[in-house]
FIMAR-381592 format. One record per residue: x, z, y of N, C-alpha, C, O, CB in turn; residue in one letter; residue number from 0. Coordinates in nm, 2 decimals, always signed. Atoms other than C-alpha are relative to their C-alpha. Last residue first. Glycine has a CB too. Example, Ala and Ser with C-alpha at 12.3 -4.5 7.8 and 13.67 -1.06 7.14 Angstrom:
<n_u = -0.09; n_w = +0.00; n_v = -0.11; ca_u = +1.37; ca_w = +0.71; ca_v = -0.11; c_u = -0.08; c_w = +0.08; c_v = +0.11; o_u = -0.03; o_w = +0.09; o_v = +0.22; cb_u = +0.04; cb_w = -0.14; cb_v = +0.05; resn = S; resi = 1>
<n_u = +0.09; n_w = +0.00; n_v = -0.12; ca_u = +1.23; ca_w = +0.78; ca_v = -0.45; c_u = +0.09; c_w = +0.00; c_v = +0.12; o_u = +0.19; o_w = +0.07; o_v = +0.12; cb_u = -0.10; cb_w = +0.12; cb_v = +0.00; resn = A; resi = 0>
//
This chain:
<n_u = +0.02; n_w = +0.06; n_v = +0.18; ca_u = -1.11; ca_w = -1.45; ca_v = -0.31; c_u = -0.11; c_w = -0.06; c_v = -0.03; o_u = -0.13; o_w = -0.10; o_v = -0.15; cb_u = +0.01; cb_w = +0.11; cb_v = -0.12; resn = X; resi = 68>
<n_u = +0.01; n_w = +0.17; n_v = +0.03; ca_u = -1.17; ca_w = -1.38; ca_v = +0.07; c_u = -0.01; c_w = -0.10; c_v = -0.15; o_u = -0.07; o_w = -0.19; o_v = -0.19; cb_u = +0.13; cb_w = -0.04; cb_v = +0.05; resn = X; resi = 67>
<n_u = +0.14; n_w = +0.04; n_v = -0.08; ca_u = -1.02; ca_w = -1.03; ca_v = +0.09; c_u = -0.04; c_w = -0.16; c_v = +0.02; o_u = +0.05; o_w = -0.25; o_v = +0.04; cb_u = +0.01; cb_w = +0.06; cb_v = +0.16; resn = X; resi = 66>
<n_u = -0.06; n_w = +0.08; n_v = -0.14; ca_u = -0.78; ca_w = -0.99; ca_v = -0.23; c_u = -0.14; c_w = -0.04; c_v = +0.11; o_u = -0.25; o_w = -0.08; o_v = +0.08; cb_u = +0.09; cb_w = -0.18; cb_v = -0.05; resn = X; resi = 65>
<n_u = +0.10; n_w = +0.07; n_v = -0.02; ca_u = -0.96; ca_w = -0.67; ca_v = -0.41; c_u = +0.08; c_w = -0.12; c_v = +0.12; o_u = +0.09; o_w = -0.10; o_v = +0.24; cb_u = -0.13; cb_w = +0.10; cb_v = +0.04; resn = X; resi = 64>
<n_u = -0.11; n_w = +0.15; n_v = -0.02; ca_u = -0.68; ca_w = -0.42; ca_v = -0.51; c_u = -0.02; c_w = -0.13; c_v = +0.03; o_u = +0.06; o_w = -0.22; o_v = +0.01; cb_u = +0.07; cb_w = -0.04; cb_v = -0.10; resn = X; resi = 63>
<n_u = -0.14; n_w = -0.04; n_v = -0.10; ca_u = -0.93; ca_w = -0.12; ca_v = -0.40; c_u = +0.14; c_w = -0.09; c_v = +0.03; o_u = +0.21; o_w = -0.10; o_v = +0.13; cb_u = +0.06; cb_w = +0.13; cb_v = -0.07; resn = X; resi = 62>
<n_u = -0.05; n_w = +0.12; n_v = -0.07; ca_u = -1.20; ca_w = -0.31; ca_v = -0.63; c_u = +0.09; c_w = +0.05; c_v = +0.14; o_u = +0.11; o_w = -0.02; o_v = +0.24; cb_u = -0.14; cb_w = -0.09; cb_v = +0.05; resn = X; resi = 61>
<n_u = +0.08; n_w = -0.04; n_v = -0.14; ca_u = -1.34; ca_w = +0.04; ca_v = -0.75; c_u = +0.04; c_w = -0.13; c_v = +0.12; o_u = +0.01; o_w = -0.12; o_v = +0.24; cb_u = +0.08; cb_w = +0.17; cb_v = +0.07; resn = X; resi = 60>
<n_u = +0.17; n_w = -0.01; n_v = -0.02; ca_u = -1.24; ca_w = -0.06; ca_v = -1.09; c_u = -0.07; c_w = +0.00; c_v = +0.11; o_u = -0.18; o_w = -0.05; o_v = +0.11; cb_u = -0.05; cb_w = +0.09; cb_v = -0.05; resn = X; resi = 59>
<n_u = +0.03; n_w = +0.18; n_v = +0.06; ca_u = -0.89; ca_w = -0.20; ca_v = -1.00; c_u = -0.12; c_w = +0.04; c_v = +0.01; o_u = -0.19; o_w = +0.00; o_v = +0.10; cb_u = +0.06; cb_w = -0.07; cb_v = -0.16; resn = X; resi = 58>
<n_u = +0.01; n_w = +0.10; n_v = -0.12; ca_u = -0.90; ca_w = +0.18; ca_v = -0.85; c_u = -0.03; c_w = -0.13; c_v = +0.01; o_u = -0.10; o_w = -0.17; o_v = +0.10; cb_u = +0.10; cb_w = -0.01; cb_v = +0.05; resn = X; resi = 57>
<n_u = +0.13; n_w = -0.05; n_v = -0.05; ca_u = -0.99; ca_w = +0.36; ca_v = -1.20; c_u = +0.01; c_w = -0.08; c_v = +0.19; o_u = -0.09; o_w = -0.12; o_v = +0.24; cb_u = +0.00; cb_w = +0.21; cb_v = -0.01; resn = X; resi = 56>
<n_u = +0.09; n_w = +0.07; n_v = +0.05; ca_u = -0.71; ca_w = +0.14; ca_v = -1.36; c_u = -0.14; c_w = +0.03; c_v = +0.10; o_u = -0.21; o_w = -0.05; o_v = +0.15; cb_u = +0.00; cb_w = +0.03; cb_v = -0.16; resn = X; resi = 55>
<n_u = -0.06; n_w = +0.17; n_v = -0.06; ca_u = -0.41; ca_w = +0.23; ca_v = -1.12; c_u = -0.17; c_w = -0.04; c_v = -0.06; o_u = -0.25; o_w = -0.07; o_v = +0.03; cb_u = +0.20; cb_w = -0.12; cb_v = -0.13; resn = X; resi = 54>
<n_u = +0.03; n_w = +0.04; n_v = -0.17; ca_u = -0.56; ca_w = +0.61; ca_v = -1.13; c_u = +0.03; c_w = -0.13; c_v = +0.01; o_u = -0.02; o_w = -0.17; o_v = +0.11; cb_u = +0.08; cb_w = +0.07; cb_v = +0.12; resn = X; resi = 53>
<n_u = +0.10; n_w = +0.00; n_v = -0.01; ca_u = -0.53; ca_w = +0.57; ca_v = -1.54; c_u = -0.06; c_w = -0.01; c_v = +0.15; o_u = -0.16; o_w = -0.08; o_v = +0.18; cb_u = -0.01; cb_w = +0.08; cb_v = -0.07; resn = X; resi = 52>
<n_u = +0.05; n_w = +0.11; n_v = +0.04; ca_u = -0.18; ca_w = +0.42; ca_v = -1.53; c_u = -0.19; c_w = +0.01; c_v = +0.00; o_u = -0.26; o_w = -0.09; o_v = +0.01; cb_u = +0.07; cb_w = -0.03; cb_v = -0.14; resn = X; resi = 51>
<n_u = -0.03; n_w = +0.11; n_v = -0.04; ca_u = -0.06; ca_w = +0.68; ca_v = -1.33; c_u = -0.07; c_w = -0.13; c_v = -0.01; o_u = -0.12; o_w = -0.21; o_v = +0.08; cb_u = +0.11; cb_w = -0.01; cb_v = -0.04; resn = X; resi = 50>
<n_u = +0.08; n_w = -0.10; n_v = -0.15; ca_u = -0.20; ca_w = +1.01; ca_v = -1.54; c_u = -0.02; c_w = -0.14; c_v = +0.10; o_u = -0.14; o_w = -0.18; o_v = +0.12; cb_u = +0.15; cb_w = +0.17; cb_v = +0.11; resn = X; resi = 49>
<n_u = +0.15; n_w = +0.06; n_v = +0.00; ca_u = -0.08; ca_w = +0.79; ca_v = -1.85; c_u = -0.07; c_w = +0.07; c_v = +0.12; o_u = -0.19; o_w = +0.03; o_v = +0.15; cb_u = -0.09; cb_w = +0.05; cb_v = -0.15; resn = X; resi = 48>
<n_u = +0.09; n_w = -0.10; n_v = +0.07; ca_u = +0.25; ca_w = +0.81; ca_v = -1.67; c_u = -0.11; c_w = -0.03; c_v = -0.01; o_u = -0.17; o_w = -0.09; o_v = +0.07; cb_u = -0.01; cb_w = +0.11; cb_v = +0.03; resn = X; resi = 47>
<n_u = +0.02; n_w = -0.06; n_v = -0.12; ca_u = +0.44; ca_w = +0.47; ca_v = -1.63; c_u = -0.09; c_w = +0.13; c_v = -0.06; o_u = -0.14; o_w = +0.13; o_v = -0.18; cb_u = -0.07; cb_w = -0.10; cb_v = +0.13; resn = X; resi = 46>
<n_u = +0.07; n_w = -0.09; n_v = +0.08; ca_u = +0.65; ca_w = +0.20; ca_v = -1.82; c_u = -0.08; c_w = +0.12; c_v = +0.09; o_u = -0.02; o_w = +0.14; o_v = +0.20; cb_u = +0.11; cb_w = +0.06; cb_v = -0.08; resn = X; resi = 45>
<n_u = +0.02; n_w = -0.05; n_v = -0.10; ca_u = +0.68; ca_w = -0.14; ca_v = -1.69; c_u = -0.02; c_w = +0.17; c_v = -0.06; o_u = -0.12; o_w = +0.19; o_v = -0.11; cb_u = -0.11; cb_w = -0.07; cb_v = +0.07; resn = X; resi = 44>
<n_u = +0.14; n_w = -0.04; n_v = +0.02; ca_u = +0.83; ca_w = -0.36; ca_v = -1.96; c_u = +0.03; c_w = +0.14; c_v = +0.11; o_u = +0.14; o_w = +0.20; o_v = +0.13; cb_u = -0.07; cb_w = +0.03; cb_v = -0.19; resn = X; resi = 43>
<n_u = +0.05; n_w = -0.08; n_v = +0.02; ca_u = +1.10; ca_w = -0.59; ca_v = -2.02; c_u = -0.13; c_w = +0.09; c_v = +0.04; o_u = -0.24; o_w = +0.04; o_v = +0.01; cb_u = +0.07; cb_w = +0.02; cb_v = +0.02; resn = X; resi = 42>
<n_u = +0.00; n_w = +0.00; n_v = -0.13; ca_u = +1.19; ca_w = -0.96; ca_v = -1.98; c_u = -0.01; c_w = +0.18; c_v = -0.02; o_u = +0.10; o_w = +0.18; o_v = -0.08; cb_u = -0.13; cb_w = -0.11; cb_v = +0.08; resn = X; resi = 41>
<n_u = -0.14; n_w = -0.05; n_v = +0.02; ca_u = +1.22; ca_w = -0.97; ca_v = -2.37; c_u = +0.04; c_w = +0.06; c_v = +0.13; o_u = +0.12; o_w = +0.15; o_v = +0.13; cb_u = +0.10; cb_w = -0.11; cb_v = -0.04; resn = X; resi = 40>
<n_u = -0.06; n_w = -0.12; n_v = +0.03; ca_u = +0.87; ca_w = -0.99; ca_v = -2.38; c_u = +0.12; c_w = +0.03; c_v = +0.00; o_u = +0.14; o_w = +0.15; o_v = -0.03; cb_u = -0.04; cb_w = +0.03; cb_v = -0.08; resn = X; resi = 39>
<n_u = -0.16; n_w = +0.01; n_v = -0.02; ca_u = +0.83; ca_w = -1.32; ca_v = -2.15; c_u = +0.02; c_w = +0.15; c_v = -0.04; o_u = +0.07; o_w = +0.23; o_v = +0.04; cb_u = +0.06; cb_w = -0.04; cb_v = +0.17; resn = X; resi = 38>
<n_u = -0.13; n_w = +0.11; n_v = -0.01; ca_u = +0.55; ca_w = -1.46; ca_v = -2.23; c_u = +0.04; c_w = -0.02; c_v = +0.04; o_u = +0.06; o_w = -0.14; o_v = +0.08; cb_u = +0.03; cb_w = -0.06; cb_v = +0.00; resn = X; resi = 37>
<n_u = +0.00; n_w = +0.02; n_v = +0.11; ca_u = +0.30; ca_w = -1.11; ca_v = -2.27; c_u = +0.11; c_w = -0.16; c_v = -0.06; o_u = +0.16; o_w = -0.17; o_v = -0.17; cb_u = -0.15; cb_w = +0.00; cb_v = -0.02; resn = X; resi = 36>
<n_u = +0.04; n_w = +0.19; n_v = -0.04; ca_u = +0.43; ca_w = -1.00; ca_v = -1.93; c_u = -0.02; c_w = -0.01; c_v = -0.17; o_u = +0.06; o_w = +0.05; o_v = -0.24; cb_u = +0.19; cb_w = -0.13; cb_v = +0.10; resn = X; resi = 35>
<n_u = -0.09; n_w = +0.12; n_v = -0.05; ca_u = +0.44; ca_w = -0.61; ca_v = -1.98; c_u = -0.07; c_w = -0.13; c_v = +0.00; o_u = -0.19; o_w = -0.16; o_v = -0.01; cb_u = +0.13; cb_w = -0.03; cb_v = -0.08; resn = X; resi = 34>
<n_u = +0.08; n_w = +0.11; n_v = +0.02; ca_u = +0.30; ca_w = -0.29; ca_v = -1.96; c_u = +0.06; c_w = -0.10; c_v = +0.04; o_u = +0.11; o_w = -0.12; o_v = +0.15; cb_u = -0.11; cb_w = +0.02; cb_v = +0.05; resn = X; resi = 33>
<n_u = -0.13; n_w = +0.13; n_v = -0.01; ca_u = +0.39; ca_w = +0.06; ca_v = -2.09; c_u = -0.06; c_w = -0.12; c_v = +0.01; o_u = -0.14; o_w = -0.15; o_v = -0.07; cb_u = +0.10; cb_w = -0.03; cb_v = -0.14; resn = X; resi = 32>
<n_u = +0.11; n_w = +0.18; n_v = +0.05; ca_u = +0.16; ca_w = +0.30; ca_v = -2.07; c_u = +0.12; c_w = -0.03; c_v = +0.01; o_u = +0.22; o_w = +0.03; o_v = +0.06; cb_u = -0.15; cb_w = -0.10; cb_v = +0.10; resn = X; resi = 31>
<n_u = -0.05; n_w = +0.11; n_v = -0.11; ca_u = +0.34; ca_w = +0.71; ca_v = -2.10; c_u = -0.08; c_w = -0.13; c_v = -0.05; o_u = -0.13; o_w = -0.15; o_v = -0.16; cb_u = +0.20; cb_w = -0.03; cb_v = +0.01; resn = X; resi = 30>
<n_u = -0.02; n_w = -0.03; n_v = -0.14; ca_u = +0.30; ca_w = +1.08; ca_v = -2.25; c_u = -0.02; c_w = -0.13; c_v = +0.10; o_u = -0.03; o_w = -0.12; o_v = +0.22; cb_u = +0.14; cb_w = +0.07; cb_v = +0.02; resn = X; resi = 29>
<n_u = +0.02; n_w = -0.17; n_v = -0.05; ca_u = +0.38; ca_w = +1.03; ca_v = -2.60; c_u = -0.01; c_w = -0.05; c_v = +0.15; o_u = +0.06; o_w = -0.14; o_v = +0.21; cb_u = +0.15; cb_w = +0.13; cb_v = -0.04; resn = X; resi = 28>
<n_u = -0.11; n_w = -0.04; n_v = +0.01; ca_u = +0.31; ca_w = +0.61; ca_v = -2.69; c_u = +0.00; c_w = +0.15; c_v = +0.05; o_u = -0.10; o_w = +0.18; o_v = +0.12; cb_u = +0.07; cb_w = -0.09; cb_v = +0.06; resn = X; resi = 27>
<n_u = -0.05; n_w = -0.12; n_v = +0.08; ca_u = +0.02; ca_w = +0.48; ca_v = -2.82; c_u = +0.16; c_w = +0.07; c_v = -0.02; o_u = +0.22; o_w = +0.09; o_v = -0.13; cb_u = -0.05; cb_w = -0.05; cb_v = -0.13; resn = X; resi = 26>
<n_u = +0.02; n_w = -0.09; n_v = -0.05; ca_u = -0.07; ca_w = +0.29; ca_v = -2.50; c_u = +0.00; c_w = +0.11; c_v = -0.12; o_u = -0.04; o_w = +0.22; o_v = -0.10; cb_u = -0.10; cb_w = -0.03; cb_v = +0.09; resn = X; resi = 25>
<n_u = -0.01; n_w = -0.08; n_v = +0.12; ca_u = +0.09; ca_w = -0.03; ca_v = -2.54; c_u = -0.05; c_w = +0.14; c_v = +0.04; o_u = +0.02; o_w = +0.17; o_v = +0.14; cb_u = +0.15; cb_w = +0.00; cb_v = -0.08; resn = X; resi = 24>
<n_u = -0.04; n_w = -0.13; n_v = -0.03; ca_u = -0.02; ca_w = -0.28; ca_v = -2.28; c_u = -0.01; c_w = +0.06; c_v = -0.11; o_u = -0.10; o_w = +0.04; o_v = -0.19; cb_u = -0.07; cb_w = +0.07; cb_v = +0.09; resn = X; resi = 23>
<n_u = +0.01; n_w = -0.07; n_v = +0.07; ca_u = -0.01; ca_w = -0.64; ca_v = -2.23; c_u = +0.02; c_w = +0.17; c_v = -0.04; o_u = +0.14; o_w = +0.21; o_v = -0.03; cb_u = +0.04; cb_w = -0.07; cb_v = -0.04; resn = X; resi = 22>
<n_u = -0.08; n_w = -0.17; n_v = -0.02; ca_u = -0.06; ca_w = -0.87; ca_v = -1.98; c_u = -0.03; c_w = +0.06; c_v = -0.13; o_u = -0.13; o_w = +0.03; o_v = -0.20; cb_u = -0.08; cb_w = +0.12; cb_v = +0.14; resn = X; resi = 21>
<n_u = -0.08; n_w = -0.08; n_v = +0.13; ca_u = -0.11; ca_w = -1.21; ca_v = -2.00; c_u = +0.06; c_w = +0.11; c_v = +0.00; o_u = +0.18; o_w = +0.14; o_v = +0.00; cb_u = +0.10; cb_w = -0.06; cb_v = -0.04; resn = X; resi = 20>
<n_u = -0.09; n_w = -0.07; n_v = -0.01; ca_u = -0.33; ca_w = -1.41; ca_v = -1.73; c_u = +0.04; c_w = +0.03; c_v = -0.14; o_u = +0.00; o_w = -0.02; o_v = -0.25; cb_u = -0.04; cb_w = +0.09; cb_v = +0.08; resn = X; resi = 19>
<n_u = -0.11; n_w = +0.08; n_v = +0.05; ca_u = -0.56; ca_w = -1.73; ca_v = -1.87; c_u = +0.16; c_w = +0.12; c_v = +0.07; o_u = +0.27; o_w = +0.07; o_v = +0.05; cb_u = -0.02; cb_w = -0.18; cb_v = +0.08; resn = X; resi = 18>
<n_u = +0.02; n_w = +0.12; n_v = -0.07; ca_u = -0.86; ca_w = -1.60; ca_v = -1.72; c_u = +0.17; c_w = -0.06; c_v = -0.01; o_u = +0.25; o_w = -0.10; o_v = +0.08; cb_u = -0.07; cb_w = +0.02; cb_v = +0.18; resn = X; resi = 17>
<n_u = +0.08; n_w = +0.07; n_v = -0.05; ca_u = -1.02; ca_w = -1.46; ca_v = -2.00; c_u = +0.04; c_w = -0.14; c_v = +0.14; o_u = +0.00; o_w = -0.25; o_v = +0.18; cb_u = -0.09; cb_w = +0.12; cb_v = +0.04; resn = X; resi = 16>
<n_u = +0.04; n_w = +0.12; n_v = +0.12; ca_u = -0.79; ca_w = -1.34; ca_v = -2.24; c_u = -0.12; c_w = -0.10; c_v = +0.08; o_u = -0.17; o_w = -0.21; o_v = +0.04; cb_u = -0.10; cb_w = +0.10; cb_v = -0.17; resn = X; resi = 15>
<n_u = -0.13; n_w = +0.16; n_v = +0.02; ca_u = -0.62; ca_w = -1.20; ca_v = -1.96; c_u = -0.05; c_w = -0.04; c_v = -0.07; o_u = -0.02; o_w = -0.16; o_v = -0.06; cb_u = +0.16; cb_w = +0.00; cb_v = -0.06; resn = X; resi = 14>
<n_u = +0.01; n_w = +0.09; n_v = -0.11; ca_u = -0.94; ca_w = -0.97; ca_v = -1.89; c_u = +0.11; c_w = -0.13; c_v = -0.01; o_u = +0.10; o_w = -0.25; o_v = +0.03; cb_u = +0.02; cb_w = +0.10; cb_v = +0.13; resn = X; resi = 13>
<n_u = +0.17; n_w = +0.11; n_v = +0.03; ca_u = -0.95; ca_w = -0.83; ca_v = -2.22; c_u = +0.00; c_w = -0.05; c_v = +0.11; o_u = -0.03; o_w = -0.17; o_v = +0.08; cb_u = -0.17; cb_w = +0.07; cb_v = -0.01; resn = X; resi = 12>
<n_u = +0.10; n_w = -0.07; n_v = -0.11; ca_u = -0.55; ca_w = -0.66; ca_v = -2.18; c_u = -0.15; c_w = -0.15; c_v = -0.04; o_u = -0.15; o_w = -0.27; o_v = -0.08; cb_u = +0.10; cb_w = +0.00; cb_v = +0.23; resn = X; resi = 11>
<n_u = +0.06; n_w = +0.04; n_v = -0.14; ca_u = -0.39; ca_w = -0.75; ca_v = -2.45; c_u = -0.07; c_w = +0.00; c_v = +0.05; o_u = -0.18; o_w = -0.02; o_v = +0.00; cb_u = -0.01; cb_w = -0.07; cb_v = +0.03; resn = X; resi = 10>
<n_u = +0.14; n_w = +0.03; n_v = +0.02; ca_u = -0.25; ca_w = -0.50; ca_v = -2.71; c_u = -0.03; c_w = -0.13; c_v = +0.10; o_u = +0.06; o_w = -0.12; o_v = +0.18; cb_u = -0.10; cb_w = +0.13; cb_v = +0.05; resn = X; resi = 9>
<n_u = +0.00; n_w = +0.03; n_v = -0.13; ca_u = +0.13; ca_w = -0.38; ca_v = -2.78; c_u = -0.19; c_w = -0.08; c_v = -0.07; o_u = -0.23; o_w = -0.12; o_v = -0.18; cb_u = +0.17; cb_w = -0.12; cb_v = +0.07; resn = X; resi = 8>
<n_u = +0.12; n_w = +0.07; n_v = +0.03; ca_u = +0.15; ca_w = -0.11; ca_v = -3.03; c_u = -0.06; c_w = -0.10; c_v = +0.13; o_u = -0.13; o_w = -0.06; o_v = +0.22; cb_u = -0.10; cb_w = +0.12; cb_v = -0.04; resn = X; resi = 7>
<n_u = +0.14; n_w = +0.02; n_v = -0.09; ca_u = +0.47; ca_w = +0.04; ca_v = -2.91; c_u = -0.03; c_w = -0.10; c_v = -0.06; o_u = +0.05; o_w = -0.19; o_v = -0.09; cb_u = -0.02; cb_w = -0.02; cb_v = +0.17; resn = X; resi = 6>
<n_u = +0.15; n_w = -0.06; n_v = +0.08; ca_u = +0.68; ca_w = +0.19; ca_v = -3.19; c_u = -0.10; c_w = -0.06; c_v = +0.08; o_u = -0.22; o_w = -0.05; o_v = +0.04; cb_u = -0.03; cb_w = +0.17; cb_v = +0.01; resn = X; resi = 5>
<n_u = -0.01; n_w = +0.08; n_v = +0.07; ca_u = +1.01; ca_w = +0.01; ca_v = -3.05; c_u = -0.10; c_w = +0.00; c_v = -0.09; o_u = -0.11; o_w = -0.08; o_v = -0.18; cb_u = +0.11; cb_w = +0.00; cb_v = -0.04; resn = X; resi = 4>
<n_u = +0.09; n_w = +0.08; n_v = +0.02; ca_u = +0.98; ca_w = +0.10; ca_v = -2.70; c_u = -0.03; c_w = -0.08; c_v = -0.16; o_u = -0.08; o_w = -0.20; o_v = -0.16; cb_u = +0.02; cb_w = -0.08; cb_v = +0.11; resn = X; resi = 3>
<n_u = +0.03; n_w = +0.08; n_v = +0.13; ca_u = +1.18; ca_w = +0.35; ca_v = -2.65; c_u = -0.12; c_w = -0.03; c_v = -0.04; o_u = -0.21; o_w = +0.04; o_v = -0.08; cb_u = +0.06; cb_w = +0.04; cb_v = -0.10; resn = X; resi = 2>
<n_u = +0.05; n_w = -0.02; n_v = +0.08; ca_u = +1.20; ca_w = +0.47; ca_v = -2.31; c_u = -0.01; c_w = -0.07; c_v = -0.13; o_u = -0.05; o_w = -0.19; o_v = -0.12; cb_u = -0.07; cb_w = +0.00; cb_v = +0.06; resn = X; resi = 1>
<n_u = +0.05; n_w = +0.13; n_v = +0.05; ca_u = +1.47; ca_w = +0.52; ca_v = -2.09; c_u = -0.10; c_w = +0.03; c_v = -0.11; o_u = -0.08; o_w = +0.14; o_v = -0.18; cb_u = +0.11; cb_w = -0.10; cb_v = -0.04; resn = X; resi = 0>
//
């Protein structure tokens, strides 16, 4: 498990826009961590920065793109 009691939690720039809430701490050794911003207690996703950076570089490439949206 990871301890989470140092993470620097941020919100993602896109939630500020369309009313999502995510949040990610990414000054942690080795790993992102990313959760629901209301409902922190709920807990948090944790994953390798290797992981979290292919998740992001795909979003970019619209790979999670709903068809029709």
């Amino acid at each position: 498990m990871t301890d989470l009691s140092r993470a620097d939690w941020r919100k993602a720039t896109a939630s500020q826009n369309n009313g999502g809430c995510v949040e990610v701490a990414a000054n942690l050794p080795g790993v992102i961590a990313i959760r629901d911003s209301k409902r922190p207690a709920d807990g948090a996703h944790v994953v390798s920065k290797a992981a979290f950076a292919a998740f992001v570089a795909d979003a970019r490439a619209g790979r999670y793109d709903i068809a029709g949206a």
